[in-house]
Residue, then its C-alpha position, 0 to 999 in steps of 0.5 A: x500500500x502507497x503512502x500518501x505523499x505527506x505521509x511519505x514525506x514525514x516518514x523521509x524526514x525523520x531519520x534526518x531529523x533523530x540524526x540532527x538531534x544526537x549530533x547537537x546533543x552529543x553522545x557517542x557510537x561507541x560500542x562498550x564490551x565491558x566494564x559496565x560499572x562504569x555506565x550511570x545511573x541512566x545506564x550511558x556509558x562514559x563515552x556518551x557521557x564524555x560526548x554529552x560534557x564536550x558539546x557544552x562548549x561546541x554549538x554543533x555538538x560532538x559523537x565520540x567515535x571508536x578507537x582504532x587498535x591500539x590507538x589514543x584519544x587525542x589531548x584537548x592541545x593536539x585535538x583542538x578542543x582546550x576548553x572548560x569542558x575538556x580541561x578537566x579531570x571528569x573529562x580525562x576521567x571519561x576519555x580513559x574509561x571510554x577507551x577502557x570499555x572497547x575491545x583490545x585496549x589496554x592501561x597503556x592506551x589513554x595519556x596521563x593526566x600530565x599529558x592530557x591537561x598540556x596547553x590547557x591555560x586552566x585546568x581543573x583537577x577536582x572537578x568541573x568548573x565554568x561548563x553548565x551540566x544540567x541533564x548530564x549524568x556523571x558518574x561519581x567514580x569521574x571525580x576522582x583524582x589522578x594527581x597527573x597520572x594515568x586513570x587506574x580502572x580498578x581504583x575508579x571500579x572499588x571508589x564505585x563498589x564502596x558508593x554502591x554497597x553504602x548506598x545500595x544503589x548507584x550513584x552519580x555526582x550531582x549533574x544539576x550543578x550551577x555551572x556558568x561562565x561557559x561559553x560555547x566554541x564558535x562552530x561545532x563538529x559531529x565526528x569528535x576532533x576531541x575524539x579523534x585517535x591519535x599517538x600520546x603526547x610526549 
């Protein structure tokens, strides 16, 4: 049976139109194949959620794409994304745990807090600041310190069993804090130049 043609055209336009909204929004595609404690109380994965913080500073949005084997995400200087929402430990915290949930990568395959916060003028080591993060869920596991080395999954993975077991259920930093004074990058991307694999900084 044919569709009439207003029928038919809507039926056209949605993809186009669910495809607009997942890029302005942020997200990811990646697929996690593991380490699912690292997911929030919405069930996102930190690739996703390291989407969602990036397009607070970009008007087009950003997807996190997958890593290449053995391939690095690239620091905020090498990316050209230095901004509030990469200049932060949540977002060197997500970036390592994304590629942590992917096949065939290991410890060695994120940089160091050191390298990842290189070329930032302002860098937030406890926490998040300037970027508004309301309807972001991030995981409280995101928040903490990696005093310039590398992000250590089973430490991230006992701060989140502690949370868990004290609490019974999990739980996520508050995503609904006041956060003013960003403001976003003129221009955007949907492919992620903050997502792009690329060899460690020296």
């Amino acid at each position: 049976m044919q569709l009439p043609p207003l029928l038919a055209l809507a039926a056209a336009l949605l993809p186009a139109a669910h495809t607009a909204r997942a890029q302005t929004s942020g997200g990811s595609n990646v697929t996690c194949t593991y380490a699912f404690w690292e997911f929030n109380a919405l069930d996102e994965s930190p690739c996703f959620v390291w989407g969602q913080l990036q397009s607070q500073c970009l008007t087009g949005g950003l997807t996190v794409t997958p890593l290449l084997n053995a391939r690095y995400y690239s620091p905020p200087s090498l990316s050209g994304q230095v901004n509030d929402c990469n200049c932060n430990v949540v977002s060197y915290n997500l970036m390592a745990a994304c590629s942590w949930c992917q096949p065939n990568i290991f410890t060695n395959n994120w940089v160091t807090e050191n390298q990842w916060k290189q070329g930032c003028t302002n860098y937030d080591a406890s926490g998040i600041s300037g970027v508004t993060l309301s309807g972001i869920s991030i995981p409280a596991w995101a928040y903490l310190p990696d005093n310039g080395a590398s992000w250590d999954p089973d430490t991230a993975e006992a701060a989140f069993n502690a949370t868990l077991s004290s609490s019974g259920s999990s739980s996520t930093h508050s995503s609904t804090a006041a956060g003013t004074g960003s403001t976003p990058a003129s221009g955007g991307s949907t492919s992620g130049a903050g997502s792009s694999p690329s060899s460690p900084a020296s």
